[in-house]
C-alpha positions in Angstrom: 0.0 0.0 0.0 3.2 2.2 1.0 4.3 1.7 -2.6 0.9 2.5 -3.9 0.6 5.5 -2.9 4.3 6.5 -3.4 4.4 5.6 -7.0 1.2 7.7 -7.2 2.2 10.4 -5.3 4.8 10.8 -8.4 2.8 11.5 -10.9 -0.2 12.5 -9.7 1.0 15.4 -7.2 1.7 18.9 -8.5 2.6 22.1 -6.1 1.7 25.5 -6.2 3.7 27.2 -3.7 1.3 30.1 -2.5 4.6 31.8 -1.3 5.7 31.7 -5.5 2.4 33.0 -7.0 2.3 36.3 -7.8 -0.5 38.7 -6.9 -2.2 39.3 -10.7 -2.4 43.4 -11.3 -5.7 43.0 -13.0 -9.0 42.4 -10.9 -10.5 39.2 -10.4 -12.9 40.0 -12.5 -11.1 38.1 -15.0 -10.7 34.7 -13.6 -13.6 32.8 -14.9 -15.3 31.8 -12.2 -15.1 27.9 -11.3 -17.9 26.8 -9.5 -21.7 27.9 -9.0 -23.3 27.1 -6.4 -27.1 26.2 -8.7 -24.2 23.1 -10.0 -25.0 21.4 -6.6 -26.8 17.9 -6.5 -30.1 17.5 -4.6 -29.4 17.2 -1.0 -28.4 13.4 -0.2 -30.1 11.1 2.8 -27.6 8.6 1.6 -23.7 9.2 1.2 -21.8 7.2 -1.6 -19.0 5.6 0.4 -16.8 5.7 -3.1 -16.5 8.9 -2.4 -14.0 8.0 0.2 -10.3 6.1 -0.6 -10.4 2.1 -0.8 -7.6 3.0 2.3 -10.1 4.2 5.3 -12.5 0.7 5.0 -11.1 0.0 7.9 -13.0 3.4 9.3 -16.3 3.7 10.3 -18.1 5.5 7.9 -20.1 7.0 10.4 -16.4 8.8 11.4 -15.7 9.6 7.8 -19.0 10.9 7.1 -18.4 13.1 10.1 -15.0 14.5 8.6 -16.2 14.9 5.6 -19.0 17.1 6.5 -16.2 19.1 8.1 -18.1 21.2 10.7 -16.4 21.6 14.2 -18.7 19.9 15.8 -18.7 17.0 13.3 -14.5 16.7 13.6 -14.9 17.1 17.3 -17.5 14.1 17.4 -15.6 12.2 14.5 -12.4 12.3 17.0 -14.0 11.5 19.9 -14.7 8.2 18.0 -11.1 7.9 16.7 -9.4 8.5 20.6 -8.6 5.3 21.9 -6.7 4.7 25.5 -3.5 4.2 24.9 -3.3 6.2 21.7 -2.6 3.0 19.7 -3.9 3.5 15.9 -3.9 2.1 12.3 -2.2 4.2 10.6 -5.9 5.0 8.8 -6.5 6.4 12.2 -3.4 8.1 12.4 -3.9 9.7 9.0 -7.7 11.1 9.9 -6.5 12.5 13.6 -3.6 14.6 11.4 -6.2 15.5 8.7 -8.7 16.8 11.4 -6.0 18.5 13.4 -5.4 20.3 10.2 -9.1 21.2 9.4 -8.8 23.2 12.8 -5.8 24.7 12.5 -6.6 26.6 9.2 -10.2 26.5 8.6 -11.4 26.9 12.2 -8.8 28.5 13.8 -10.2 29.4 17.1 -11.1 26.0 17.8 -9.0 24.3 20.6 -7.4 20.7 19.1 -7.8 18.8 22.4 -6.1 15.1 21.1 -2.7 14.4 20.1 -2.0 13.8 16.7 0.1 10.5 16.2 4.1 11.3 15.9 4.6 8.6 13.3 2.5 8.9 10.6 2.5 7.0 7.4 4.2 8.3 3.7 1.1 8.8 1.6 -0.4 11.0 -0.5 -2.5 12.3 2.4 0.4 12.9 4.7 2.4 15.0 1.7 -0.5 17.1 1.4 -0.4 17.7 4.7 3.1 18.5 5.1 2.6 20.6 2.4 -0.2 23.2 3.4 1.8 23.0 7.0 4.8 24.3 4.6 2.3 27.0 3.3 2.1 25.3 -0.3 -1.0 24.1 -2.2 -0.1 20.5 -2.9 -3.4 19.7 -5.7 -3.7 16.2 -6.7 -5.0 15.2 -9.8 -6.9 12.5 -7.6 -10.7 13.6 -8.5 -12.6 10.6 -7.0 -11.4 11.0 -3.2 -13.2 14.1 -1.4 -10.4 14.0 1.1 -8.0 14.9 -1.3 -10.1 17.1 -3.5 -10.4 19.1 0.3 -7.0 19.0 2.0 -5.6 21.2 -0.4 -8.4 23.9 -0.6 -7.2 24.6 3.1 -4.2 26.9 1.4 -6.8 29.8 0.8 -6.5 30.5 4.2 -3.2 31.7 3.6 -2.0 35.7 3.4 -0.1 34.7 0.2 -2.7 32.6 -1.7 -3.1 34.0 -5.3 -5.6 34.1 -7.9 -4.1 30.7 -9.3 -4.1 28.9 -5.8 -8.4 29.9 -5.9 -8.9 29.0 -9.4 -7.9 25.7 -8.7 -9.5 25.6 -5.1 -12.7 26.3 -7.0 -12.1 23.2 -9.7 -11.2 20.7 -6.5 -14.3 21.9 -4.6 -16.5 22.0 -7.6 -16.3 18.0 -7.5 -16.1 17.7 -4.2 -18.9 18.9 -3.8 -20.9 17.4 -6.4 -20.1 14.6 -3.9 -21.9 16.0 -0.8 -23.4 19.2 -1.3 -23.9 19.8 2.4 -20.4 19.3 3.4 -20.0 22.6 5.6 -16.5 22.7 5.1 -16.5 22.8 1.6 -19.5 25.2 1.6 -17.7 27.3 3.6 -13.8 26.6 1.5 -15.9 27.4 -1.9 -17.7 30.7 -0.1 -14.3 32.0 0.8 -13.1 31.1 -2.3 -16.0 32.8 -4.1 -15.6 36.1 -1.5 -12.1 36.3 -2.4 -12.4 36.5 -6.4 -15.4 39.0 -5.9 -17.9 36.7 -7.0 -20.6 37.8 -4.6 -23.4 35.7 -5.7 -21.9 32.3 -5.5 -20.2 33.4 -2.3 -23.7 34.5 -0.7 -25.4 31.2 -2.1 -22.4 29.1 -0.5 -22.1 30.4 3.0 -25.9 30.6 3.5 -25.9 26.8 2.5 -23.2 26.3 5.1 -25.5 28.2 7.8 -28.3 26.4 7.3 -26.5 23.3 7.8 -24.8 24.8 10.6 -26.2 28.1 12.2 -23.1 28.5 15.0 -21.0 28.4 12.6 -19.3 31.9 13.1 -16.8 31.8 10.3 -19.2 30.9 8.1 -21.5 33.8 9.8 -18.4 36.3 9.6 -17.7 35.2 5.8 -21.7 36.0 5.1 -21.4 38.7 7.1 -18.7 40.3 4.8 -20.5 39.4 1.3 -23.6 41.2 2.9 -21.5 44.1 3.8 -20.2 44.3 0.1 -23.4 44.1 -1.6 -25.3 46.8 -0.1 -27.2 45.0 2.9 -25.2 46.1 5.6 -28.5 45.9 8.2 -28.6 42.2 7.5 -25.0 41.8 8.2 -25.5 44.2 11.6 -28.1 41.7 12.3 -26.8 38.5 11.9 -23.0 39.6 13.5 -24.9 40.9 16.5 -26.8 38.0 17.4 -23.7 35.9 16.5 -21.7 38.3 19.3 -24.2 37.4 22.2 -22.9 33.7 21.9 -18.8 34.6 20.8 -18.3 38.2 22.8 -14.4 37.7 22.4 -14.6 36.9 19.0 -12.4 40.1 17.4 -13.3 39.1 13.9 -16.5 38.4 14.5 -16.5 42.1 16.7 -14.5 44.3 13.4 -17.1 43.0 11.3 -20.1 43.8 13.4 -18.8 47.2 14.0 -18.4 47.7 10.2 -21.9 46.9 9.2 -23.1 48.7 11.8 -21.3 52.2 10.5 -22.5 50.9 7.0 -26.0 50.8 8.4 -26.4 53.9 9.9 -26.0 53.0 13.3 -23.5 55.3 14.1 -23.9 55.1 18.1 -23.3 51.6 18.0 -20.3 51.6 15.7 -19.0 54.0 18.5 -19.4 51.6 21.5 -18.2 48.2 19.2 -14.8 50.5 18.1 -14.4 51.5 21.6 -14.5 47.9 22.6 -12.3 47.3 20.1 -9.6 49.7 21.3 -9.9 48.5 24.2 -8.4 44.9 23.3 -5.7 46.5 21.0 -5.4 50.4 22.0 -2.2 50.9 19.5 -4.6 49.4 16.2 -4.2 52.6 14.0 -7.1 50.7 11.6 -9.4 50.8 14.6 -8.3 54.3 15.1 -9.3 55.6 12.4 -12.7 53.9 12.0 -13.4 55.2 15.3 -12.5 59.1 13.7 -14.7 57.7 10.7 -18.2 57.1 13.6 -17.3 60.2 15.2 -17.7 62.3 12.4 -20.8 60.8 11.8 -22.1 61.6 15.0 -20.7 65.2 14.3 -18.0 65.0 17.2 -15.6 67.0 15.7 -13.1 67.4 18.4 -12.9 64.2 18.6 -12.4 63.2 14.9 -9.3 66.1 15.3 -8.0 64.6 18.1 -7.8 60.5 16.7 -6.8 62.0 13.3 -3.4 64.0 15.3 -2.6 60.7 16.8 -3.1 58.7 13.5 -0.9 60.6 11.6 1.8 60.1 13.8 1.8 56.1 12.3 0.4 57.3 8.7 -0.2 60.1 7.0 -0.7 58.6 3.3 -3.8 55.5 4.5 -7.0 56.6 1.8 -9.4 56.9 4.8 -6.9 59.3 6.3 -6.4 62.0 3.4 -11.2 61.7 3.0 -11.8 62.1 6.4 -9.1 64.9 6.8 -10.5 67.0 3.7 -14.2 66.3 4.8 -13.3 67.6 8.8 -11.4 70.4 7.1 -14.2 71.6 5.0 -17.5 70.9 6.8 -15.6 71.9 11.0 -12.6 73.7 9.9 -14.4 75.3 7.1 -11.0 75.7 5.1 -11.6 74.5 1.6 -8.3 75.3 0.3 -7.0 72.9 3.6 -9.9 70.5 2.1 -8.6 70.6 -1.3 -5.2 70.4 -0.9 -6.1 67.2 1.0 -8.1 65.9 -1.6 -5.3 66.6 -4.2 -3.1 64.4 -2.1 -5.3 61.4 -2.6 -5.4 61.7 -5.9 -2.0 61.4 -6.2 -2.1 57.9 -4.8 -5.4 56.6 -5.5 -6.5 58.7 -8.4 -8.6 55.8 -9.7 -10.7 54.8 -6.4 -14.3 55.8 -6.8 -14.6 57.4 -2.8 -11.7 59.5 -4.1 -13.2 60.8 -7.6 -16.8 61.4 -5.4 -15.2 63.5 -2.6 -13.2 65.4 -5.3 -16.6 65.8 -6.8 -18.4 67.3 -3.6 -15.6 69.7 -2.8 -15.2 71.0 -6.4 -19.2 71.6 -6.2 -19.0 73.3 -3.1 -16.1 75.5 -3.4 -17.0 75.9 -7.1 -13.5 75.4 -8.1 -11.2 72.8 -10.5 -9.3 70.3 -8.4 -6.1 69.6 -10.9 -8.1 71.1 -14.1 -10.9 69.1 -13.4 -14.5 70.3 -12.3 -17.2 68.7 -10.3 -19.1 67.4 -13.3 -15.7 65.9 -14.4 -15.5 64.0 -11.6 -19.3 62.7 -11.0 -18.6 61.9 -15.0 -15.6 59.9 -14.4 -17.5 57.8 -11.6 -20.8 57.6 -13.2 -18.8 56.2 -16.3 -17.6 53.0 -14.0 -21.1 52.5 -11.8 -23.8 54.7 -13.7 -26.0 53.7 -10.3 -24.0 56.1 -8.1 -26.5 57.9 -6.1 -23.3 60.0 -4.6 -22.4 61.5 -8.3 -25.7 61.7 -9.5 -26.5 64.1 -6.3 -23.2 66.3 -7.3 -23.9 66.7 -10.9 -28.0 68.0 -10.0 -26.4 70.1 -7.0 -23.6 71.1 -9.5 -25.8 72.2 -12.3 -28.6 74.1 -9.7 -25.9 76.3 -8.1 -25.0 77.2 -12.2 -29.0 77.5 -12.8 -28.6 74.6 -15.7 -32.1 73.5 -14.4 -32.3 71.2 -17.2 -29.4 69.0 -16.3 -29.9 69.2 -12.6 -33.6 67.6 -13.4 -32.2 65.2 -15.3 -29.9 63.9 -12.3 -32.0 64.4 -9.3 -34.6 62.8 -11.6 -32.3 59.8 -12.1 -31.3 59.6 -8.6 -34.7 59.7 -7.6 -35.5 56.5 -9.5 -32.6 55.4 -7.9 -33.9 55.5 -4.4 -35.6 56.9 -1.6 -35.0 60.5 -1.8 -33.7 62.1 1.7 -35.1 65.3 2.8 -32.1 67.1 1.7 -32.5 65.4 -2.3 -36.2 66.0 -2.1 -35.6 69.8 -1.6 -33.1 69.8 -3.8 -36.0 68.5 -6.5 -38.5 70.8 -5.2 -36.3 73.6 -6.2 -35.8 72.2 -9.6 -38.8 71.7 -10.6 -40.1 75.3 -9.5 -37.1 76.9 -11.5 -38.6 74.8 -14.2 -42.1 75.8 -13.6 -43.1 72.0 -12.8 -45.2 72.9 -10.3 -47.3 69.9 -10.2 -44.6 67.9 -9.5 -42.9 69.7 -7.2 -46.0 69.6 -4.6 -46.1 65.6 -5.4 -42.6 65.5 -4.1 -43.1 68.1 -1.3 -46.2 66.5 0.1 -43.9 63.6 0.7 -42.1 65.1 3.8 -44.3 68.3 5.1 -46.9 68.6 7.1 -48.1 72.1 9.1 -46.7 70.9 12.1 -43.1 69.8 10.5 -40.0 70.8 12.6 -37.7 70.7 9.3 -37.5 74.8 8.7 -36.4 74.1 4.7 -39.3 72.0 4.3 -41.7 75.2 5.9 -39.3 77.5 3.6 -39.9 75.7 0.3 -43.9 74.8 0.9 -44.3 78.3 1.2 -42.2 79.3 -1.9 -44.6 76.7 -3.9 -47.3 78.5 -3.1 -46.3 81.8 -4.1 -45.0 80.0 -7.6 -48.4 79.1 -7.4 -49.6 82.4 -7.3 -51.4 81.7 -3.9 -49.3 85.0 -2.4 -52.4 85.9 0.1 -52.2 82.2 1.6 -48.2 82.4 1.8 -48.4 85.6 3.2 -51.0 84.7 6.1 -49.0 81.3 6.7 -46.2 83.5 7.2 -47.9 85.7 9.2 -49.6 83.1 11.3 -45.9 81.4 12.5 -43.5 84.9 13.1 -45.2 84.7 16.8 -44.5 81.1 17.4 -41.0 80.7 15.9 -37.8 81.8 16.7 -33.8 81.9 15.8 -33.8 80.3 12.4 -36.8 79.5 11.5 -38.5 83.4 12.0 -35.5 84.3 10.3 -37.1 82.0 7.2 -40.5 83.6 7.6 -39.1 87.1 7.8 -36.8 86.1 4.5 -39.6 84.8 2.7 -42.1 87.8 3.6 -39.5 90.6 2.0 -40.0 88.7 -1.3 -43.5 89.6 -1.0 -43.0 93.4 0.1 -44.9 95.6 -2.0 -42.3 98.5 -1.5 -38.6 98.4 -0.9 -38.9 100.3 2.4 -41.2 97.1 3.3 -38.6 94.8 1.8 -35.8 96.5 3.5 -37.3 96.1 7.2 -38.7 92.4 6.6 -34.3 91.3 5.5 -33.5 93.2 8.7 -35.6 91.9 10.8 -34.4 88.3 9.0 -30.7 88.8 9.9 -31.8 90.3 13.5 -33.0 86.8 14.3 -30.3 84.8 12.2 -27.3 87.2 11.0 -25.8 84.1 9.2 -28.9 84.0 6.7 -26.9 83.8 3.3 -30.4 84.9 1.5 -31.5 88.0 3.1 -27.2 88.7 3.2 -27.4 88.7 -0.7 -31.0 90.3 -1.1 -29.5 93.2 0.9 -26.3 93.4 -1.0 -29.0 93.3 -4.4 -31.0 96.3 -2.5 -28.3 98.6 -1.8 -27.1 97.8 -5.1 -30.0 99.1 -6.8 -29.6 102.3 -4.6 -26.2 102.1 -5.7 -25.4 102.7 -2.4 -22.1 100.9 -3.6 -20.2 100.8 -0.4 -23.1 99.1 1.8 -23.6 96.4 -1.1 -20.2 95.3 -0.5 -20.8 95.2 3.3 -23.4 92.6 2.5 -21.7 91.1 -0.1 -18.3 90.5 2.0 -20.6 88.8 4.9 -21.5 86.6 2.0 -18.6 85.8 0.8 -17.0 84.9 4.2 -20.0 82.5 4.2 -18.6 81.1 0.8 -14.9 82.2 0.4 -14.1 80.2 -2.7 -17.3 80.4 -4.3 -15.7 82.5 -8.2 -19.7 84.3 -8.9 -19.2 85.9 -5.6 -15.4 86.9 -6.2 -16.7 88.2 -9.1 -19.2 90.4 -7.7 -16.7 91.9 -5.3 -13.9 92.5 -7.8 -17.0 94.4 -10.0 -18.1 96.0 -6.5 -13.9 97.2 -6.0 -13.8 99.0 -9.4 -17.3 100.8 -8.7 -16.2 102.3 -5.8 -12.6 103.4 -7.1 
């Protein structure tokens, strides 16, 4: 039998050394994909024992069945039923403790291998193999009617240095293993990681669920899922299922980064905080859990904060993506230095000019200061993105904000239109259409959209602002005006500073006018609106020099904002 299985071992075993594969430049996007998961038999109530070598039929299938299936439980219950007193075993034996002892040491990890493997183990094809992965090389047979040895090998994805060769052909070997036993967890869960790690999302999802319903404490299975859920958009399924895994493996710290990712994903900033907090707390000095904590915090508009972690970041790093985004985005929505923001920004594009989050923030900032980043504008950039994911809710927002701050109503209709198709609109992207489709004179449709999220009790002061600047496009100016009228006594700060804004615009005289965008910067003196309409009033006094008091106010509300720089410089020369 020794000889057998040395001859064979000969010609039938070929290495690829995961340490001598090359990371491919490409994506693995072009690795056709070797395994689907709809390619799986019916579920079987009886296992083929020719599945398994002529060299175990001196094992009880029952045992083999159990290693096969691969689950921890199942090895743990297949060695109690290998352990003898003693430790005297066939070789067979010897063989399947090793094997298992492997299983757990690569594919479950965190397990605890409570027997002794045998010291003297036989010269086989399965003890190669095993020496090999141990070695940290992917020893594939060309054996395709044993599941052990179509498995053994797979366990090299595990490694840091497994390349897109060594998961092509994990995928072939696991393709026919599991046309052997489709419910093998471990090779649902080998095949899912597989899948996960070429990008192939689908197969991956199909593969890991499979493995969960066979096994539903499996946690690496449930972290695996976890992470396909997390990159295909369903981040509050992943929060869920990592949570509930949590109250069963609190010291899992996989299990822990994973929940705390899908929860920021979600939405669920405040427990994003408390999970990254918890995670600092096992490994204060983990800069990557440093910065996602900087990341929640700025979400939950702790600015200090956000400073303070970014300071003691870049002490370790000052290049990391995440770093240079959430640096330019404190620097222009705290700081409110957009030059800081863009010279950030400009940094990043430098080393990750091709990253979409990059191209999207270059977008926003170029839109909001209303200036080129390296030659490009804001519409450049949405372009660029929309280009590679024409679904991108982020540029399509810039490109209709874009073209309403350069009154191209047309084109901003066009995108918030798109993105409305999209999606659920927030409140902000519903005003945002509401004011489109008045500059358009879509009236109609800008009441559909506004009826959505006002009511005459709504707290949300734009909401009040644009419902009553529909009905004066309208023409209902007495029912705006009485509105108006009937809130100045019950509001305060910003919101009379709305009302008193919206009632100069129906002044019948400028003296009217002029008192109304007083009394509007008297209860808000940071109202950019009634700021311009003043600078506009004195300017048609050509009271020159109080226009630019206005305008100046303004600008120092929008310092790089060229229409406004413009103005002034015009302003300047008038008053030379």
């Amino acid at each position: 039998m020794v000889k057998f299985f040395a001859s064979l071992l000969l010609f039938a075993l070929f290495l690829v050394s995961c340490k001598s594969v090359p990371e491919k430049s490409g994506t693995a996007d072009h690795i056709a994909v070797p395994i689907e998961a709809k390619e799986l038999p019916a579920v079987k109530t009886v296992f083929p024992y020719d599945m398994f070598s002529a060299y175990f039929k001196g094992v009880s299938v029952d045992v083999l069945l159990k290693i096969q299936n691969g689950s921890p439980s199942s090895i743990a219950e297949a060695v109690s039923l290998l352990q003898k007193n003693g430790g005297k075993y066939s070789e067979q034996e010897a063989v399947l403790l090793a094997l298992c002892a492997s299983v757990f040491k690569y594919a479950w990890h965190d397990e605890k291998i409570f027997w002794s493997v045998p010291k003297e183990l036989p010269d086989n094809l399965y003890t190669a193999t095993l020496r090999s992965i141990d070695e940290g090389v992917a020893a594939f047979s060309s054996v395709d009617d044993d599941v052990f040895m179509l498995t053994i090998p797979c366990l090299a994805v595990f490694f840091s240095s497994a390349g897109n060769a060594v998961y092509e052909q994990a995928g072939v070997s696991l393709k026919k293993a599991l046309q052997m036993n489709g419910r093998s967890v471990l090779n649902l869960y080998l095949a899912g990681t597989v899948a996960l790690h070429i990008k192939d999302y689908k197969n991956a999802a199909d593969f890991l669920k499979t493995a969960l319903e066979a096994d539903p404490s499996n946690v690496y299975a449930g972290i695996a899922y976890a992470r396909v859920l997390t990159e295909t958009g369903k981040a509050e399924e992943a929060y869920t299922l990592t949570r509930d895994f949590s109250a069963s493996n609190p010291m899992n710290r996989d299990l822990l980064k994973i929940n705390a990712d899908a929860a920021f994903l979600s939405g669920r900033y405040k427990e994003a905080e408390a999970l990254a907090a918890r995670l600092l707390q096992h490994e204060p000095n983990n800069s990557d859990f440093l910065l996602f904590r900087a990341r929640v915090l700025f979400e939950l508009e702790d600015y200090l904060g956000v400073a303070t972690l970014l300071d003691l970041y870049a002490r370790t790093d000052k290049t990391a993506k995440d770093y240079l985004l959430l640096r330019a985005r404190l620097q222009a929505g705290w700081n409110k230095n957009i030059t800081a923001a863009l010279g950030s920004v400009q940094e990043a594009l430098k080393l990750y000019k091709d990253h979409t989050d990059v191209l999207i923030l270059a977008a926003e900032l170029a839109a909001l200061s209303g200036q080129s980043i390296n030659g490009l504008t804001a519409f450049d950039f949405a372009s660029a993105v929309l280009e590679k994911q024409p679904d991108n809710a982020r540029a399509l927002a810039v490109l209709a904000k874009d073209a309403a701050k350069k009154k191209d109503w047309q084109r901003a209709y066009d995108a918030v239109s798109s993105l409305g198709r999209l999606q659920s609109l927030s409140s902000e992207h519903t005003l945002l259409y509401v004011q489109i489709c008045l500059a358009l004179k879509k009236n109609r449709e800008a009441r559909e959209l506004l009826e959505q999220i006002y009511s005459p009790d709504t707290a949300d002061e734009r909401a009040r602002q644009w419902y009553i600047r529909l009905l004066i496009a309208e023409g209902k100016k007495n029912e705006a005006a009485s509105l108006i009228e009937s809130l100045i006594p019950k509001s305060s700060g910003k919101m009379k500073s709305i009302l008193y804004y919206e009632r100069s615009r129906l002044a019948a005289d400028d003296s009217l006018e002029l008192a109304d965008l007083r009394s509007s910067l008297t209860s808000n003196p940071r109202n950019e609106e009634a700021l311009y309409d003043l600078y506009l009033y004195y300017y048609r006094q050509k009271d020159y020099r109080k226009a630019q008091y206005y305008l100046k106010q303004v600008i120092a509300l929008n310092p790089s904002d060229p229409e406004f720089l413009k103005l002034n410089a015009a302003l300047e020369q008038k008053l030379q």
